[in-house]
C-alpha positions as CSV (number, residue, x, y, z in Angstrom):
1,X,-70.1,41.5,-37.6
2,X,-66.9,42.2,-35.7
3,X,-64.1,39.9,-35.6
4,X,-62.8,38.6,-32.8
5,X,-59.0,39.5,-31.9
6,X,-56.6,36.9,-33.0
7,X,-55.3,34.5,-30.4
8,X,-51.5,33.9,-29.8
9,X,-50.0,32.2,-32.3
10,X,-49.9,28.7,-32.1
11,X,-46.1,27.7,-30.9
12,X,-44.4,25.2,-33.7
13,X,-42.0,23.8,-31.0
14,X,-43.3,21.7,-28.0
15,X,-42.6,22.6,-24.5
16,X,-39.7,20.7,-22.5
17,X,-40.7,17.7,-21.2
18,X,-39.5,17.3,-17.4
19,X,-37.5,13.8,-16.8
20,X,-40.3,11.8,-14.8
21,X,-39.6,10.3,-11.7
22,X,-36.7,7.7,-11.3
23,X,-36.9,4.8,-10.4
24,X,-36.6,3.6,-6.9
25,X,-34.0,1.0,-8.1
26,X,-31.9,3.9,-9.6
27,X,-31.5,6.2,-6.3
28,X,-28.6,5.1,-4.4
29,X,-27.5,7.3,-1.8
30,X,-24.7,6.5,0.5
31,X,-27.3,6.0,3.4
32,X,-29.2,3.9,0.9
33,X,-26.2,2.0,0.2
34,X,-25.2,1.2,3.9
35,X,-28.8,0.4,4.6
36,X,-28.6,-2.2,2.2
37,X,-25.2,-3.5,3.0
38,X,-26.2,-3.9,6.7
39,X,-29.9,-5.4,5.9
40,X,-27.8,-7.8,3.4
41,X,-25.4,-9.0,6.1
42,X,-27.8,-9.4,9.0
43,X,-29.9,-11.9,6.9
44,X,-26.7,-13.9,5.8
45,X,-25.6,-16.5,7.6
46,X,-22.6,-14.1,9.5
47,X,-22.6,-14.8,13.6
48,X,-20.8,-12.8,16.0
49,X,-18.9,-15.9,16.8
50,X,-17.6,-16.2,13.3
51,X,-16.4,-13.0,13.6
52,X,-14.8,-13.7,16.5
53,X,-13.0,-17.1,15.7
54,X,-12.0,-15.3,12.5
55,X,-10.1,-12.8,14.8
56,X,-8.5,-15.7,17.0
57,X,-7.3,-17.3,13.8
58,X,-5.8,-14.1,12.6
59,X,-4.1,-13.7,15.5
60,X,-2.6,-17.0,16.2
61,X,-1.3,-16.6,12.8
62,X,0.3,-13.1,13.8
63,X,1.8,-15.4,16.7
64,X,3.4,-18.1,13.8
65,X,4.8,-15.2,11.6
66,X,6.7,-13.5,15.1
67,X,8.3,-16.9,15.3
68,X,9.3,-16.7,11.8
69,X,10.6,-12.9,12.1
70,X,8.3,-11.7,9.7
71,X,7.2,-8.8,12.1
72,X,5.6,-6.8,9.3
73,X,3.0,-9.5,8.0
74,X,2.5,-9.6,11.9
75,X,1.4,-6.9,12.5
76,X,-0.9,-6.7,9.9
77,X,-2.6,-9.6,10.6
78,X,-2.5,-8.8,14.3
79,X,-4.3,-5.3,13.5
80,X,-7.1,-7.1,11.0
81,X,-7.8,-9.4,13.5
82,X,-7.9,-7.2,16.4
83,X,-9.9,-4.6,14.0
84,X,-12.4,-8.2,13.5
85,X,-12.2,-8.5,17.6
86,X,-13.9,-4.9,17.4
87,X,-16.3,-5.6,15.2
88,X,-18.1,-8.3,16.5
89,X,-19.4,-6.9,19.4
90,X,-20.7,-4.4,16.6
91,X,-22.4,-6.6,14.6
92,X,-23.7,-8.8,17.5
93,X,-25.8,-5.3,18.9
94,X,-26.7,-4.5,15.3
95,X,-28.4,-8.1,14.0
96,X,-29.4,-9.0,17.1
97,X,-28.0,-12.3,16.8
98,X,-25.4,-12.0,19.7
99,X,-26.1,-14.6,22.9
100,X,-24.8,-14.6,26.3
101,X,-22.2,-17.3,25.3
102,X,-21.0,-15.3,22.4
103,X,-20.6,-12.3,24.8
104,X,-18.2,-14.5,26.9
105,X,-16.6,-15.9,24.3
106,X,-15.8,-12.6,22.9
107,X,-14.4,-11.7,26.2
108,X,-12.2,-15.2,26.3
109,X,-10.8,-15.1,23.2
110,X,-9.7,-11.0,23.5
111,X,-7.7,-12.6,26.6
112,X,-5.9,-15.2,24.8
113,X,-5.4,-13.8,21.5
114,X,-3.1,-10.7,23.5
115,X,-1.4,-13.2,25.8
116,X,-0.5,-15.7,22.2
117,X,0.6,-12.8,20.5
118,X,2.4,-11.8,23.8
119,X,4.0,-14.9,24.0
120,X,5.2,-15.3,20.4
121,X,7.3,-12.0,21.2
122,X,8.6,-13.0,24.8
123,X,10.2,-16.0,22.8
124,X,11.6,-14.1,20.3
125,X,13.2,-11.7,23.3
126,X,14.4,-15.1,24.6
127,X,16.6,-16.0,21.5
128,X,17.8,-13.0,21.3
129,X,19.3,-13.1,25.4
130,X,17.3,-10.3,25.7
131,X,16.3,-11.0,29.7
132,X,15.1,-7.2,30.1
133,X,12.7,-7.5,27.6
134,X,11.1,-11.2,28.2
135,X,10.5,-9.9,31.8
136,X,8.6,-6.7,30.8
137,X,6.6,-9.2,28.2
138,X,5.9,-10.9,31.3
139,X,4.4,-7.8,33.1
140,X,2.4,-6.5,30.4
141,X,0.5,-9.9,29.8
142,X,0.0,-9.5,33.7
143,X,-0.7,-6.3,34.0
144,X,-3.3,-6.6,30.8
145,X,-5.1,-9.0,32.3
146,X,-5.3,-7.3,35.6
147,X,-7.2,-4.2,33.7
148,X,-9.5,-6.6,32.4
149,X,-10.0,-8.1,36.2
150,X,-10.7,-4.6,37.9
151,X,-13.6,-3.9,35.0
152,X,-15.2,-7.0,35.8
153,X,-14.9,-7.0,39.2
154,X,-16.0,-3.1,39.4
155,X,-18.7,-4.2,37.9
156,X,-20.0,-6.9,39.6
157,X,-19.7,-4.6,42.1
158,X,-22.2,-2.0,40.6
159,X,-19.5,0.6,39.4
160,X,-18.8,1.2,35.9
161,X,-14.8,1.1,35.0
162,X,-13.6,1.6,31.9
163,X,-11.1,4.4,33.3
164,X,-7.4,4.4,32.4
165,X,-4.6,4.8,29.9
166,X,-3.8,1.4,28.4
167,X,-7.3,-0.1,27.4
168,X,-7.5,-2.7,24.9
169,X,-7.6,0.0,21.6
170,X,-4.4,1.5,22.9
171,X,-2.7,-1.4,23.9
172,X,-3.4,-2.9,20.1
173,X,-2.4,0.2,19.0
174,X,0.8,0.4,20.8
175,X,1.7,-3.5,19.9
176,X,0.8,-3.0,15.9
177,X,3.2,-0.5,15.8
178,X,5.8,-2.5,17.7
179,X,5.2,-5.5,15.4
180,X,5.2,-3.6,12.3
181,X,8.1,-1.4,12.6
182,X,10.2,-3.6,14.5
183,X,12.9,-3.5,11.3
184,X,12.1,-0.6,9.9
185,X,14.9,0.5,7.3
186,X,14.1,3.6,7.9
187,X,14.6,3.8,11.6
188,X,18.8,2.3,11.2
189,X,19.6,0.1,14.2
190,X,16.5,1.1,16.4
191,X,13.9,-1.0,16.8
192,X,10.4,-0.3,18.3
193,X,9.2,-3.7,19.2
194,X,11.6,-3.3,23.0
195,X,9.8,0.2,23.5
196,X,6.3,-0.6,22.9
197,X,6.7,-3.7,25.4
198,X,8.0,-1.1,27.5
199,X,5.4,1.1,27.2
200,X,2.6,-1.4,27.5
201,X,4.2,-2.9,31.0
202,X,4.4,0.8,32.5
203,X,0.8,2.0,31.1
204,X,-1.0,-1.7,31.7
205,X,0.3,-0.8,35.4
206,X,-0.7,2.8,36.1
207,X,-3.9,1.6,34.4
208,X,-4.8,-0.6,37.3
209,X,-3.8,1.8,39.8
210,X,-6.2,4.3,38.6
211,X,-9.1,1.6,38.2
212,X,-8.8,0.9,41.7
213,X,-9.1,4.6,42.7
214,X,-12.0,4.6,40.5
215,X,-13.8,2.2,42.5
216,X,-12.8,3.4,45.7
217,X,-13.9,6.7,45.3
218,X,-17.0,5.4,43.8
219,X,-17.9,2.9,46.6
220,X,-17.2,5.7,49.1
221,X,-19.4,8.0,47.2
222,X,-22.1,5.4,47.3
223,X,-21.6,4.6,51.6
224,X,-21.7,8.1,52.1
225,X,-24.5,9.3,54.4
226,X,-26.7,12.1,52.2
227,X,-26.8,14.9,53.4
């Protein structure tokens, strides 16, 4: 009888084992995390309107500390509150919780949160003697609320308006960085706080004016006879 060839040699060492899978509780991507995070807040208790009255508090509190001259702290809560103002809306489209009221209320408190901030700074213009400035505090809260007037009105009217220069983000912008660098050591004598009243009073302004061309050229557009 023939023997059969001898097989391969039986290995002494065993093969690497691959890692199974992981478990589901151990991925965490930063989509995964995010996903969470927003799942976690839309089934807390959080409203919109919190949000929102957290935002008027902050900056009513911005208002206090301009009275007091502490124009840094100011500004900072000016900016987290107006950063809060921002994100309700946010929130409100992505739980689904927001209501018609809160809408409004959103809208009503935006108002009056510039115009008490506003204010706090027109007084401290006053003290100072400084009649120049109080009067262009006086045009920008006008002028601010007039480019909130021509939206709504352009659209009650059918036309879409958010056109212009000096809408809400800039005009936050442009007041944080009045409020917080309106000492600044690092600037000497000049002071920003004059110059970004200035600023908002000329943009808030030329804002309106091209709103209103806006909607006129839209309304003509929509009378016109096709051809």
């Amino acid at each position: 009888m023939t023997s059969s060839p001898p097989g391969p040699a039986a290995s002494t060492t065993e093969p690497p084992q691959r890692p199974g899978p992981r478990r589901a509780s151990q991925v965490r991507t930063a989509a995964d995390v995010r996903s969470l995070a927003r799942n976690r807040l839309i089934e807390s208790r959080l409203t919109p309107n919190a949000i929102s009255m957290t935002g008027f508090a902050l900056n009513v509190a911005a208002a206090v500390l301009v009275t007091q001259r502490l124009f840094f702290l100011a500004g900072l809560a000016f900016v987290v509150g107006s950063v809060m103002d921002t994100l309700d809306g946010r929130y409100s489209r992505m739980s689904g919780k927001g209501t018609v009221f809160g809408a409004f209320l959103d809208s009503t408190l935006d108002r009056v949160e510039e115009g008490i901030v506003l204010a706090a700074v027109a007084a401290y213009f006053s003290a100072r003697g400084d009649d120049l400035a109080v009067a262009a505090v006086v045009v920008t809260v006008l002028g601010s609320l007039m480019v909130s007037y021509t939206r709504a009105r352009a659209e009650a009217l059918g036309v879409e308006c958010k056109v212009g220069l000096a809408t809400r983000p800039v005009r936050v912008v442009i007041l944080s960085a009045g409020l917080l660098f309106a000492r600044g050591a690092s600037l000497g004598d000049f002071q920003l706080l004059a110059p970004a009243i200035y600023a908002m009073a000329v943009l808030t302004w030329f804002t309106v004016l091209q709103r209103v061309l806006h909607v006129r050229r839209a309304l003509q557009r929509a009378s016109a006879p096709s051809a």
